[in-house]
N, C-alpha and C positions, 0 to 999 in steps of 0.2 A: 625321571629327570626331563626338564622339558629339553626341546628340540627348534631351534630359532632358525626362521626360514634362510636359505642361502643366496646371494645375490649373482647374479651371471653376466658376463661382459656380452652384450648382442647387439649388432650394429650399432656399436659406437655410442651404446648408453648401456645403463645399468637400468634393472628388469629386475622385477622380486618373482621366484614364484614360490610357490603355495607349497607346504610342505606337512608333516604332520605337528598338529595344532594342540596343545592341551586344551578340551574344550574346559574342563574342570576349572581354567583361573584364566578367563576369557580379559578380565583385568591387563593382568600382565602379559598375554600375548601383545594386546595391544600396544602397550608400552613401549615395548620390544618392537615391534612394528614401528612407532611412531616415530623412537629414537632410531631407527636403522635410516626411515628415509631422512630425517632429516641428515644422516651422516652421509649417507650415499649423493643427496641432491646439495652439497653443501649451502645451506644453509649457515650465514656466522654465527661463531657461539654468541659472540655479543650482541645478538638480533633475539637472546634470549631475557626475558622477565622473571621476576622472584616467582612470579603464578606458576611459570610452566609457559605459559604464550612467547611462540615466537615472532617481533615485529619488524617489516621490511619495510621502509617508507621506498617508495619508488619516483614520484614528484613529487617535490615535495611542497610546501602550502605557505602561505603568507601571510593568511588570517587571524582567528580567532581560537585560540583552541576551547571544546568545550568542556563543559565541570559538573559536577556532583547537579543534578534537576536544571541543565541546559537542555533545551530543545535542539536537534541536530536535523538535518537533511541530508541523504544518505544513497548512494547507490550501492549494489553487490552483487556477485555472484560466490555462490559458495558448492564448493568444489570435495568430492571425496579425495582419498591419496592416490586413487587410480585413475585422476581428470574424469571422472563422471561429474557432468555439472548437475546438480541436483535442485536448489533454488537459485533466482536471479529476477533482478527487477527490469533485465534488457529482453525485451519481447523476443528480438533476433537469436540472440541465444538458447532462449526457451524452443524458440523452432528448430532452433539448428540440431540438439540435442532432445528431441521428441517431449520434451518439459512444457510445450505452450497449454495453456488454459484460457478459452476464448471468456472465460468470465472472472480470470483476474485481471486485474489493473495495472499494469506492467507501467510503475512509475519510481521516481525516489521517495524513501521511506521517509516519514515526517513523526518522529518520537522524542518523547522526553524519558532523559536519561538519570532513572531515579533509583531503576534497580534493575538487577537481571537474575535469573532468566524471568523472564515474561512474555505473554502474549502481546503482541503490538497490535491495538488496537486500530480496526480499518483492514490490516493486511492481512491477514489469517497468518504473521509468521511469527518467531518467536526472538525475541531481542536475549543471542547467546551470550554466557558471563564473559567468553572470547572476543567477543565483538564490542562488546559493553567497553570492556579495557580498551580493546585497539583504538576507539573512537577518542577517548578524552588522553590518548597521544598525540594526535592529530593536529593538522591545522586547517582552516578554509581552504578548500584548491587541492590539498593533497591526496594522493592516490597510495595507496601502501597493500601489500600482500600479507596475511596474519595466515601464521600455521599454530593450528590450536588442538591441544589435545583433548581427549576424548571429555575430559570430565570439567571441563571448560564449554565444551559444546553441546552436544545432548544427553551427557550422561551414560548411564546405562540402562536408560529406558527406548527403547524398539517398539512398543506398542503404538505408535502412532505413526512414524514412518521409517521407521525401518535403520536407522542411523545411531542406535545405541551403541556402546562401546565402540566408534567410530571416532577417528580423528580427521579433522576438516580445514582445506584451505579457504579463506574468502580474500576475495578481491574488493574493495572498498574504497570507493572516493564519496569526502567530507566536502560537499557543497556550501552547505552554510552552517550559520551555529545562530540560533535564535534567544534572546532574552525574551522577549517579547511578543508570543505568539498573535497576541489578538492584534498588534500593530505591524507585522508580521502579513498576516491574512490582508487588511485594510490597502495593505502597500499590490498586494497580488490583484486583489479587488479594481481598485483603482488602475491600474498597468491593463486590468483586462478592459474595463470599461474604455481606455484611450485610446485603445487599440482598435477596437473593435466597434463601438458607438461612443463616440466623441461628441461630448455635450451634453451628455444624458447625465441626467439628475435624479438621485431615489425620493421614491417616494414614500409618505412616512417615515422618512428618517430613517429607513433601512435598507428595504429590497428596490431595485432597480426592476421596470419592467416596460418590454418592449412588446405593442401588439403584432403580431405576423399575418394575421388574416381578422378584415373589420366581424363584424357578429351578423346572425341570419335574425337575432328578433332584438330588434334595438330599443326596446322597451323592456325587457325581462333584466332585473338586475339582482343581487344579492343584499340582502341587508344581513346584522348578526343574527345569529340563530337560524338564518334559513337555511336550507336542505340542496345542494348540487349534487348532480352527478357529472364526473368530469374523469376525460382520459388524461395521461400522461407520460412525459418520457423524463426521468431525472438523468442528470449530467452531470462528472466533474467540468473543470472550467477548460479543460483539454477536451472535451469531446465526449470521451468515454459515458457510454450507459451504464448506469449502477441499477436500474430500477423501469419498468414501463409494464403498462398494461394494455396496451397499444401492439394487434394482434401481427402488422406488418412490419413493425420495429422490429420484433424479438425475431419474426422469419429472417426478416435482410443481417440480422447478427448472428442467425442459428445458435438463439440461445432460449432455455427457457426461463419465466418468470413466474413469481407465487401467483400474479392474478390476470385472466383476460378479460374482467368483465369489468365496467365501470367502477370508479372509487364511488364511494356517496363520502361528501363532505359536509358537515353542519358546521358553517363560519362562524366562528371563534370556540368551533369546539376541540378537541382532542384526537380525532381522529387524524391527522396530519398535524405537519410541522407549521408552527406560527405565520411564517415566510408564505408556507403556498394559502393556507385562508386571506392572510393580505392580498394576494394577487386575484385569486378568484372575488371577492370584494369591489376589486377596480373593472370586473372584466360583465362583460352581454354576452347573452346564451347564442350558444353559433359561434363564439369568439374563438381564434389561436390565439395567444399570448405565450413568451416569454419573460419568466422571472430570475432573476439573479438573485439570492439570498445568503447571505452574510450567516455564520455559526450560527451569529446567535439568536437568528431567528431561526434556527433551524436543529445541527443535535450539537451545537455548543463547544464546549470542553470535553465533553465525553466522549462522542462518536456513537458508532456500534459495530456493527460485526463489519461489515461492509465500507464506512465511512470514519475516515480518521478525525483525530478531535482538532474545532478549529480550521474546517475545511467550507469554503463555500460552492454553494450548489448552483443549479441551473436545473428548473424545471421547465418544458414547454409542455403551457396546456391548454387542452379543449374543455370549453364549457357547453357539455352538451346539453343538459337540460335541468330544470330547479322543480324538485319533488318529485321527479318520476325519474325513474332509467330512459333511455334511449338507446339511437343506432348506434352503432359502433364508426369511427372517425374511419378511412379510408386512409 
C-alpha cells in the first residue's frame, strides 16, 4: 500500500518532507505530490483547466490574446515545487540561483505557437504542452503563474535534464502577440536604425552598413566570385555575441567559439549568409565595417540552433585580405 508524504506545520508555513516512496508507480507518487501542494499552497480549484493545468493570472493584460500559429513574445521563469529555479530568460535570476550560462542569450522567447512540446528554435528550450495552453489564455501585458503537472511538462523523460516525472511552476509575462513576423522584424529594424544612426539608408534594398574604420589598401576591392579572408563578430541587435572568430572578443566574453582563424568567403558564394557577402562587396581590404542584416538575408524563417527565426543580425567586419589569409585584427 503506498505511503503519501505527511505535511508539518514549521514556522508558520507548511513543509513536505520526504517519506517512503513507492519507487515502482513513480507516476502516482507524483500526483499525490502535485495534488498535496497545490492543497497545502491553496491554490483555487477554479484556477483549474479540463487538461489538469492550474492558471493564475496575476496582472492582468489588455491586448491581444494569442491563437492556434500566432507568434508570441514571452518571458519565464520556470520553477521546480521546491522553488529551485531551473530555467529563466532573466539573466539575474540565472545568477542568483547558480543557472547562468555566459553563452545563452538571456532574452524574451520569440515562437510560434503551432504545437507543443517542441524545441524552440534559437533558444535550446522546449515550448511545454503547460505553457503552450497558459499562453493562448493570456493577454498582451499580462503576467500569470501556471502550476503544471508533470505530464503537461516534461513528461516522464529524465534523460536530458533531469525533470521527468516532475511538476513545475512558470512565471510568464505575454509581451506581445505577433500576426506578422516579417513586418514584425521591419518595425524592430527600423526602431533600431532611428535610434542609433538616424538617416541611414540600406543598401541594396536590404542590409544597412556603416564603415567603422576607413581601409589600409583603397584599391583592393571585391568583385563576385572573388575570394576574402575576413574576421568577425556577429550580434543580435541588443549587443549580444552569437558568433566571432576574432581571438580578443571570445577572451573579453570568456567564451569559446568553433573558429580563431580567418572565415574565407567567395562573394556570392555559400559559405556565409547572403547579408554578410553583400557587405563584404561594399567594403576595401583593411576595412571595419558594420552590417545590419534583415532574416532574410540572413537564416530567414528558419533560424538554427543558436538564432531564432526572423531575427536580424549585426555583423562587424574586417576585411583583411583577398586570396590569401593574413594577420589576425588586434
Amino acid at each position: 500500500m503506498r505511503r503519501f508524504c505527511f505535511l508539518l506545520l514549521l514556522s508558520s508555513s507548511l513543509a513536505f518532507i520526504s517519506c517512503d516512496r513507492d519507487f515502482n508507480d513513480p507516476i502516482g507518487d507524483e500526483e499525490a505530490r502535485f495534488n498535496a501542494w497545490i492543497q497545502v499552497h491553496n491554490i483555487p480549484a477554479e484556477a483549474k483547466k479540463p487538461s489538469g493545468l492550474y492558471f493564475v493570472s496575476n496582472t492582468p493584460g489588455s491586448g491581444t490574446t494569442p491563437t492556434n500559429e500566432s507568434w508570441v513574445l514571452y518571458s519565464y521563469t520556470e520553477e521546480t515545487l521546491d522553488g529551485m529555479v531551473w530555467l529563466t530568460s532573466n539573466q539575474n535570476l540565472a545568477l542568483l540561483y547558480s543557472k547562468y550560462d555566459n553563452s545563452y542569450h538571456y532574452a524574451p522567447v520569440f515562437v510560434k505557437l503551432d504545437k507543443a512540446p517542441k524545441l524552440i528554435t534559437g533558444y535550446n528550450r522546449t515550448l511545454l504542452k503547460g505553457v503552450f495552453e497558459g499562453l493562448t489564455y493570456m493577454k498582451e501585458g499580462e503576467k500569470a503563474t501556471l502550476y503544471i503537472p508533470y505530464y503537461l511538462a516534461y513528461g516522464t523523460n529524465s534523460a536530458t535534464n533531469g525533470l521527468g516525472y516532475q511538476s513545475l511552476i512558470y512565471e510568464l509575462e505575454l509581451h506581445k502577440v505577433i500576426s506578422d513576423p516579417r513586418a514584425y522584424e521591419k518595425e524592430i529594424i527600423d526602431t533600431y536604425i532611428a535610434q542609433n544612426y538616424p538617416g541611414l539608408e540600406p543598401i541594396n534594398d536590404s542590409i544597412y552598413y556603416i564603415q567603422l574604420a576607413p581601409p589600409t589598401v583603397d584599391t583592393i576591392t571585391l568583385a563576385k566570385d572573388s575570394v576574402a579572408y575576413v574576421y568577425y563578430k556577429g550580434m543580435f541587435l541588443d549587443g549580444f555575441v552569437f558568433d566571432t572568430n576574432i581571438d580578443s572578443v571570445a577572451t573579453k566574453l570568456g567564451r569559446k567559439f568553433s573558429s580563431t582563424d580567418s572565415l574565407r568567403v567567395t562573394i556570392g558564394g555559400t559559405e556565409t549568409i547572403k547579408g554578410f557577402s553583400q557587405a563584404l562587396a561594399n567594403m576595401k581590404q583593411g576595412e571595419w565595417g558594420r552590417a545590419i542584416i534583415p532574416s532574410f538575408c540572413a537564416y530567414d524563417s528558419s533560424g538554427n540552433n543558436s538564432i531564432p527565426p526572423f531575427t536580424p543580425l549585426i555583423f562587424d567586419i574586417y576585411f583583411s585580405s583577398k586570396g590569401k589569409a593574413s594577420i589576425k585584427p588586434k
